[in-house]
C-alpha positions in Angstrom: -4.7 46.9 7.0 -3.8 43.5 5.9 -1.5 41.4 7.5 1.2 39.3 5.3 3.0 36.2 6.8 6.5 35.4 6.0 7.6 31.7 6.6 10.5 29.5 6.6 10.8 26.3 7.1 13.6 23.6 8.2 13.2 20.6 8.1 15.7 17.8 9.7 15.3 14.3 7.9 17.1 11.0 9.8 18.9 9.5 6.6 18.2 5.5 6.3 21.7 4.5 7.1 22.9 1.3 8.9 25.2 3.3 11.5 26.0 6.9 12.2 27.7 9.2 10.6 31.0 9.3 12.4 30.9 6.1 14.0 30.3 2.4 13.4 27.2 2.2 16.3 23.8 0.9 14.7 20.6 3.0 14.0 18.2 1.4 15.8 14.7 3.0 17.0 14.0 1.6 20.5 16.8 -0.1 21.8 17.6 0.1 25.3 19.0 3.4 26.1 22.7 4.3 25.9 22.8 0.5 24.4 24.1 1.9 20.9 27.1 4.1 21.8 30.7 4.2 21.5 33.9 6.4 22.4 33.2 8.3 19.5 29.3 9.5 19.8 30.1 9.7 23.6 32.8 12.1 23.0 35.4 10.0 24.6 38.8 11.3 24.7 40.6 10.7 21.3 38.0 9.4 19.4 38.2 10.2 16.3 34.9 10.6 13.5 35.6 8.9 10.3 32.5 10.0 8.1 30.1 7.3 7.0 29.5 7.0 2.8 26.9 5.8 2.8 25.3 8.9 5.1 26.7 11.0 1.8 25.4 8.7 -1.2 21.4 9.6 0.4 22.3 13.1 1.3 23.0 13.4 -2.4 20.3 11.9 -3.6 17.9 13.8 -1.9 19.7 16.8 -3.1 19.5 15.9 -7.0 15.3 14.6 -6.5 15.2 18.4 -5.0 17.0 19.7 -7.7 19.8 21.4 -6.0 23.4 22.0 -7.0 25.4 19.8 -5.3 28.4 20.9 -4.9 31.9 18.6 -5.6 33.7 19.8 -2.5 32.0 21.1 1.0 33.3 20.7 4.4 32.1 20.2 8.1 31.8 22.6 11.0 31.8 22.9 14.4 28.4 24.4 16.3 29.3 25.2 19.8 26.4 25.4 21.8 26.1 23.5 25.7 23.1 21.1 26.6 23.0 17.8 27.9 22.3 15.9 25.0 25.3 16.7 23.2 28.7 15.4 24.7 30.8 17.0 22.8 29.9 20.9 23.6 29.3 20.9 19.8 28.2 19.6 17.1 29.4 18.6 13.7 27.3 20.5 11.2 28.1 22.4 7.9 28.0 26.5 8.1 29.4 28.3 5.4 29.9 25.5 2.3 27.4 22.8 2.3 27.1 20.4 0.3 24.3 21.8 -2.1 22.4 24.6 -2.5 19.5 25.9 -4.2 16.1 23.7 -5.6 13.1 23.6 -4.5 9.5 22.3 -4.3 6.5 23.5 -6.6 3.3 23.9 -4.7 -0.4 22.6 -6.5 -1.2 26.3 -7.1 2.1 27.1 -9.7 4.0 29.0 -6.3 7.4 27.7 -6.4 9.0 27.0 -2.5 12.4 27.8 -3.2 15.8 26.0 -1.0 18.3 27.8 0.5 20.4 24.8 0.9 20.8 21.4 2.8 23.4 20.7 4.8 24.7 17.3 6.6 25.0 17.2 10.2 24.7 14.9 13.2 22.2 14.3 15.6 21.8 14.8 19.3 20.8 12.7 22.1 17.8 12.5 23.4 16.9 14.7 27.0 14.1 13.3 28.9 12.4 15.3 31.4 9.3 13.1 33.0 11.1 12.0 35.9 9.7 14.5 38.3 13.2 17.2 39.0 15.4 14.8 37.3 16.6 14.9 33.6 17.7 11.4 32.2 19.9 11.2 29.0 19.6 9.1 26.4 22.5 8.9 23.8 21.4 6.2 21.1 20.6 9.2 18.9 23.6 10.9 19.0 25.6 10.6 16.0 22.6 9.7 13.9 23.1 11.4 10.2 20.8 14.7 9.7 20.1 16.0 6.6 18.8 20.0 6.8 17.0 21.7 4.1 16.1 25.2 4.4 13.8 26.8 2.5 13.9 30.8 1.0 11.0 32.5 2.9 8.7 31.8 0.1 5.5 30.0 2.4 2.7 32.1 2.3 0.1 30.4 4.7 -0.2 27.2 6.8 -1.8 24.9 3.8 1.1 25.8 1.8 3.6 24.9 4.7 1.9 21.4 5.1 1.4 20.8 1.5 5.0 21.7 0.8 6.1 19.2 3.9 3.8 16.9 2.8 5.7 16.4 -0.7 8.9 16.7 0.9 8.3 14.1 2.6 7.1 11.8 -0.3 9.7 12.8 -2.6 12.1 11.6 0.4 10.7 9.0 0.9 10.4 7.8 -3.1 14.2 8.2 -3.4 15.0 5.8 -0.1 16.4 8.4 1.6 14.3 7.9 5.2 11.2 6.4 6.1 10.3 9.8 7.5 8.4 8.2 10.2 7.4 11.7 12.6 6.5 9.5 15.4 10.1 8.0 15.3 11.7 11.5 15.1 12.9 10.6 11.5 11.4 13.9 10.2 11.0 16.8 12.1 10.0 20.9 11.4 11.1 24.2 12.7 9.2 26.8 11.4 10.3 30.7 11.2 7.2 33.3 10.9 6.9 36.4 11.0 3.8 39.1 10.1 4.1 43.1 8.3 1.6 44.8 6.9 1.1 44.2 3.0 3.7 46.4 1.0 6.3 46.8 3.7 9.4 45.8 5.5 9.8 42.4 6.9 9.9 42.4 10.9 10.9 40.3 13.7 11.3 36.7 13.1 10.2 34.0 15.4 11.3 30.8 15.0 8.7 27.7 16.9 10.6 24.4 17.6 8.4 21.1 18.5 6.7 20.6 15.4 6.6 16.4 15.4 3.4 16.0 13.1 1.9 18.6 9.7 -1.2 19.2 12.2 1.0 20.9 14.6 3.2 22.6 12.1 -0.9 24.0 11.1 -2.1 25.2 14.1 1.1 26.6 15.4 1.1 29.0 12.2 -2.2 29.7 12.6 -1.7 31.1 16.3 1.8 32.8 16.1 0.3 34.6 13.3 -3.0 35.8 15.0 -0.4 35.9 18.2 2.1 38.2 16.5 -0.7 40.4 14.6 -2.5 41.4 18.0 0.7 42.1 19.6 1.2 44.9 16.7 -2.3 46.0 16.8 -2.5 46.4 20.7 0.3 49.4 19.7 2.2 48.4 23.0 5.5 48.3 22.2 6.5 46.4 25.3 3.7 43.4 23.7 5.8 43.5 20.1 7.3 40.1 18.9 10.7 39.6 19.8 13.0 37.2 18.1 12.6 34.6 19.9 12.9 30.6 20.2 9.1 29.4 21.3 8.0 26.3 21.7 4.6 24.8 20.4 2.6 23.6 23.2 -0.1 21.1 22.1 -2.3 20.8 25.6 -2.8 25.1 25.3 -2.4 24.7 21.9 -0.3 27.7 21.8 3.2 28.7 21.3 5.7 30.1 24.2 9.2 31.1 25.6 12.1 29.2 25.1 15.1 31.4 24.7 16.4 34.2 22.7 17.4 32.9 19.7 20.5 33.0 18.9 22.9 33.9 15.8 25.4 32.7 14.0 28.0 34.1 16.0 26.7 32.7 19.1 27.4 28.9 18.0 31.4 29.8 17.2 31.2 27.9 13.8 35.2 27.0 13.1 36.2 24.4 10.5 36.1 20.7 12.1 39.6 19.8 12.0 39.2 16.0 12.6 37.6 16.0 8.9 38.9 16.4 5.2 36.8 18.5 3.6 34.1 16.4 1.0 34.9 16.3 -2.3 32.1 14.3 -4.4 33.3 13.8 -8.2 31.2 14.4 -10.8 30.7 11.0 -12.2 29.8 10.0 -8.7 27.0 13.1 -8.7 25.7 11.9 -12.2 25.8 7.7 -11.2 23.5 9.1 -7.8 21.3 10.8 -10.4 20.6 7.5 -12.3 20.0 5.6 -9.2 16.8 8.9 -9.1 13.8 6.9 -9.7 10.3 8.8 -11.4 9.4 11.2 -8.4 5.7 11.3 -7.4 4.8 14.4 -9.7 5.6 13.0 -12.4 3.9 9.7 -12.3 0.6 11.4 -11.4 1.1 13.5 -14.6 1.8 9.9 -16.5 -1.4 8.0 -14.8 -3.8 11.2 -15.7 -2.0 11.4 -19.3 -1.4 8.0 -20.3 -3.8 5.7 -17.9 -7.0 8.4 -18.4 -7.2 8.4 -14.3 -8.3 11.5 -12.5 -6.3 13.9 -10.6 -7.8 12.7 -7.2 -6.8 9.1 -8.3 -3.6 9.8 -9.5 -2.7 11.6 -6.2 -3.5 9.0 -3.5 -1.9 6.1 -5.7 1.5 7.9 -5.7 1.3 8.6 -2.1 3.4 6.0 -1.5 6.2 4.4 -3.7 5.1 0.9 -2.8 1.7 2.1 -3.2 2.6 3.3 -6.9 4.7 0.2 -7.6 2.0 -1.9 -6.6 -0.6 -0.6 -8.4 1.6 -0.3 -11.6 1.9 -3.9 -11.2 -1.4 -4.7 -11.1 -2.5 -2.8 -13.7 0.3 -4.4 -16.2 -0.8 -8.2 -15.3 -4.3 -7.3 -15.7 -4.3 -5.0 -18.5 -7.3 -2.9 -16.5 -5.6 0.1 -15.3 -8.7 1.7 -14.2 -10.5 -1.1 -12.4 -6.8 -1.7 -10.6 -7.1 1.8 -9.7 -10.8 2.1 -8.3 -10.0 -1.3 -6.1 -6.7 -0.1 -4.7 -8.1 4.2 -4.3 -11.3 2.7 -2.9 -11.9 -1.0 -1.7 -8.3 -1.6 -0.8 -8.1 2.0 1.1 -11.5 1.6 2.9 -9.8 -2.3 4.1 -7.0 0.2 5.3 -9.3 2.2 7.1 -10.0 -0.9 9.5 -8.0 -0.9 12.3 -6.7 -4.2 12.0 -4.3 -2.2 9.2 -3.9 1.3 9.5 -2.5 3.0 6.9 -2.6 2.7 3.5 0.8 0.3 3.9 1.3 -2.5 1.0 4.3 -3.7 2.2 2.1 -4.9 5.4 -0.1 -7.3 4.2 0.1 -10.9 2.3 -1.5 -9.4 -1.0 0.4 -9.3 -3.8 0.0 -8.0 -6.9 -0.6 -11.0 -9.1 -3.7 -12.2 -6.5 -5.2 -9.0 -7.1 -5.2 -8.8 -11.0 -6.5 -12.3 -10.8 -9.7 -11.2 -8.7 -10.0 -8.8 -11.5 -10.2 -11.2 -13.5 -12.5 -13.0 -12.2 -14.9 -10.3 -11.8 -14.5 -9.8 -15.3 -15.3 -13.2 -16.2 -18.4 -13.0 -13.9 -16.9 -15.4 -12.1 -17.6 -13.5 -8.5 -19.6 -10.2 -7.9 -18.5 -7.2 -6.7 -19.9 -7.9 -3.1 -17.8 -11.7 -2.9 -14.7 -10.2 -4.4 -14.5 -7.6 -1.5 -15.1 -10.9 0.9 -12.3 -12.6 -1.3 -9.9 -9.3 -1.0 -10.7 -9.1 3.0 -8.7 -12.7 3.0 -6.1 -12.1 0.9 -5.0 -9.2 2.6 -4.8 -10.9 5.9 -3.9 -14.1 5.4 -3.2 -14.4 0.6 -4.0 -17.5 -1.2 -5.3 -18.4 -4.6 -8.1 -15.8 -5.5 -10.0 -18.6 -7.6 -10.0 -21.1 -4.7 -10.7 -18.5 -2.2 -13.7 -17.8 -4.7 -14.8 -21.5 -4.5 -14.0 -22.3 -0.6 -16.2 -19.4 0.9 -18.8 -20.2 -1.7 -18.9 -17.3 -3.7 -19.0 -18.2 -7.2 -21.2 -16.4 -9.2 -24.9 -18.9 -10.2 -24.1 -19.3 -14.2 -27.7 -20.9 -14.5 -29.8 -19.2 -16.5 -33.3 -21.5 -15.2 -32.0 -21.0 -11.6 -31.8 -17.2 -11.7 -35.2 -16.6 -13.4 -36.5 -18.8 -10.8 -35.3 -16.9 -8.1 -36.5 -13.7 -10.1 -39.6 -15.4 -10.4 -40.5 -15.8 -7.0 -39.2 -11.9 -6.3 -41.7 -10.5 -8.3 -44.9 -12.4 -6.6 -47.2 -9.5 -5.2 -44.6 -6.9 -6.5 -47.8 -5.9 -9.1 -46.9 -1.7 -7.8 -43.2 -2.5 -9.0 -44.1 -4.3 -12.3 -46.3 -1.0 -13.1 -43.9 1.6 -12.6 -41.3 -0.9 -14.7 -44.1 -0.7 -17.5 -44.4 2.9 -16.9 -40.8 3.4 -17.5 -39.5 3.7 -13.8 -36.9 1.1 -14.3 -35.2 2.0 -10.8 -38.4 0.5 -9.3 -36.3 -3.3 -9.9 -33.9 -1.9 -7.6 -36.3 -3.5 -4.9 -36.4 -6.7 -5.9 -32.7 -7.3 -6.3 -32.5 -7.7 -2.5 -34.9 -10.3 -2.3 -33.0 -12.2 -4.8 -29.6 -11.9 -3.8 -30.7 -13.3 -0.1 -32.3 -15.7 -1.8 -29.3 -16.4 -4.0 -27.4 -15.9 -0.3 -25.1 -13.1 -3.3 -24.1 -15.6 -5.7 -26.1 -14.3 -8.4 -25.0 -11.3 -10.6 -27.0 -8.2 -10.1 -26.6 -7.0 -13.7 -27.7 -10.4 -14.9 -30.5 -10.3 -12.4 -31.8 -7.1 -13.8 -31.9 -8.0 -17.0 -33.8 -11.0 -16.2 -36.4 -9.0 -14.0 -37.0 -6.6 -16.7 -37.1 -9.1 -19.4 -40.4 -11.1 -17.2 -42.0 -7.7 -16.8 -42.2 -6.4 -20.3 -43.3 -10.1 -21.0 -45.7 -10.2 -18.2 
């Protein structure tokens, strides 16, 4: 028998505002807790929410880079449920008309992830429960303006839940919607999974909450599936999947118990009837749409159509928008969009890699792009080799400066003397009689070994290509 998996995902994304959504407190990540609160996100008596526009103006671009249907009028909702974190007793969500609906993602291998719908809603505080048999409350959070998009139970396996989070997350993050930084909570995943045999009925869903990174969101498919399908194949009915609320647990790595989950009818949804409902004209959907810049897909189909890169180069520059931007910048002032591409994909990444930077972040270092065309040029002129112009890059992505004085100041510039570099040659090739026979023989890779000897000797100031030529030049002479 083979097993089928049926997944769903939602995915909460923190919107990039200034404040919150019904109040005028800042959104700040690490401020002293309870420091960024007022009547209204502490659910003072009479407080009123006023909704904030400029929580709507993202929501809606996300929506059109997603390609739902936004809709011109939608309302708010109130979700009744009772936990610490939330003041109020409920929360102000969107249930039965939200915003937009439909859209979707297409996966590498053609499968299209389809939306259900995003919503708008408000966050909750934050419950923290390491203080031995006491539970402290933060409140900061609350208020903070949610975006919710849920897919159509189109994921078929955990690589196709992480690659479709994965470009979710870039095209969010393209638009300026959110930084979607997971370790700040600005992007989080529930996932809903459940397992039938090939050809038949769906059957009990599960949904799995504490999914902070795409490695969990991984492994905790992998084991709820392999969980779920022994549970049915042990033919105990008391062992059968239940619908359920777990919990991902990464020390067991393994899922458990929350709660039952619940259903719509648990949560009470009436109309919120502090709000007017939303109504977004249609000139103000179509000036969001303009504001839309070119999403990742489509600028890796542009570099590997119109800048002759490959698929695998094309992919990690538009990983990033800055990355893209960047490197589109480069490649313009130097008119060498490949080179610009091999130094940011490879050198520039492998600097990354260091630990002194991290990730592949642009935006956090003192490069810019105009010092790195210039390198390139330089390289092209022969002015540095390949081995001083990594030196050269090292500094100006710490510290910048003027790529053609770096060049000069840590003594880098390439030897342009022809009598100097057939000296050193010269002296490479005494007692190298084995080397100058297999040269003669038509082993050219043998000169390979002598182009250490004179790049020490030359402490890498001298061109290997030049030096080559050279070498072979005094042994066919010889």
């Amino acid at each position: 028998m083979r097993w089928v998996p049926v997944i769903g995902l939602e995915v909460h994304c923190q919107l990039g505002t200034r404040t919150k959504l019904f109040c005028g407190c800042a959104v700040q990540f690490g401020a002293p807790p309870n420091s960024l609160t007022c009547p209204v996100c502490t659910a003072q008596p009479g407080a009123l929410p006023v909704l904030n526009r400029e929580a709507l103006d993202l929501a809606v671009r996300a929506a059109l880079a997603l390609g739902c249907d936004v809709r011109e009028q939608s309302k708010f909702d109130r979700k009744h449920y009772f936990y610490c974190d939330l003041p109020k007793g409920y929360q102000i969500s969107q249930y039965d008309q939200p915003y937009c609906q439909g859209g979707g993602i297409t996966l590498s291998n053609g499968r299209r992830i389809r939306l259900t719908r995003i919503h708008m809603e408000e966050d909750a505080g934050k419950a923290i429960h390491d203080r031995g048999g006491t539970t402290l409350v933060d409140l900061n959070r609350a208020g903070v303006p949610l975006i919710e998009s849920v897919t159509e139970a189109d994921v078929t396996s955990a690589a196709e839940a992480v690659e479709y989070l994965t470009t979710l997350k870039a095209i969010l993050q393209y638009v300026g919607v959110s930084d979607c930084d997971m370790e700040k909570g600005e992007l989080r995943c529930d996932v809903n999974i459940s397992m039938r045999p090939e050809g038949e009925a769906w059957r009990t869903k599960v949904e799995i909450k504490n999914l902070n990174s795409f490695r969990f969101v991984e492994a905790a498919i992998e084991y709820e599936a392999r969980r779920q399908v022994e549970a049915y194949e042990s033919g105990d009915p008391a062992r059968f999947p239940v619908q359920e609320t777990r919990l991902w647990d990464p020390a067991k790595n393994a899922t458990r118990t929350m709660r039952s989950k619940e259903s719509a009818h648990d949560y009470r949804y009436f109309p919120e009837p502090d709000l007017l409902p939303v109504t977004i004209a249609k000139a103000e959907i179509e000036r969001l749409r303009g504001c839309i810049p070119e999403l990742p897909h489509a600028r890796r189909e542009r570099y590997q159509k119109e800048l002759g890169l490959s698929a695998y180069d094309a992919g990690v520059l538009t990983s990033s928008r800055a990355l893209a931007d960047f490197f589109e910048a480069v490649a313009r002032l130097s008119q060498r969009p490949k080179e610009a591409a091999n130094w940011i994909g490879n050198d520039l990444a492998r600097e990354f890699a260091d630990e002194s930077f991290g990730v592949l972040d642009v935006d956090a270092m003192a490069m810019k792009p105009h010092d790195l065309s210039e390198l390139l040029r330089l390289l092209e002129e022969g002015a540095v080799n390949v081995a001083g112009a990594r030196k050269v890059l090292r500094v100006l992505m710490k510290d910048g400066g003027r790529p053609r004085e770096l060049v000069k100041t840590l003594g880098l510039e390439q030897v342009q003397d022809e009598g100097q570099l057939e000296a050193w040659c010269r002296e490479a090739l005494v007692g190298k009689d084995k080397v100058v026979l297999d040269v003669k023989a038509g082993k050219e890779q043998a000169l390979n070994a002598l182009l250490g000897p004179v790049m020490k000797a030359s402490k890498g100031t001298a061109n290997p290509e030049r030096v080559k030529a050279i070498l072979l030049r005094l042994v066919q002479s010889s």
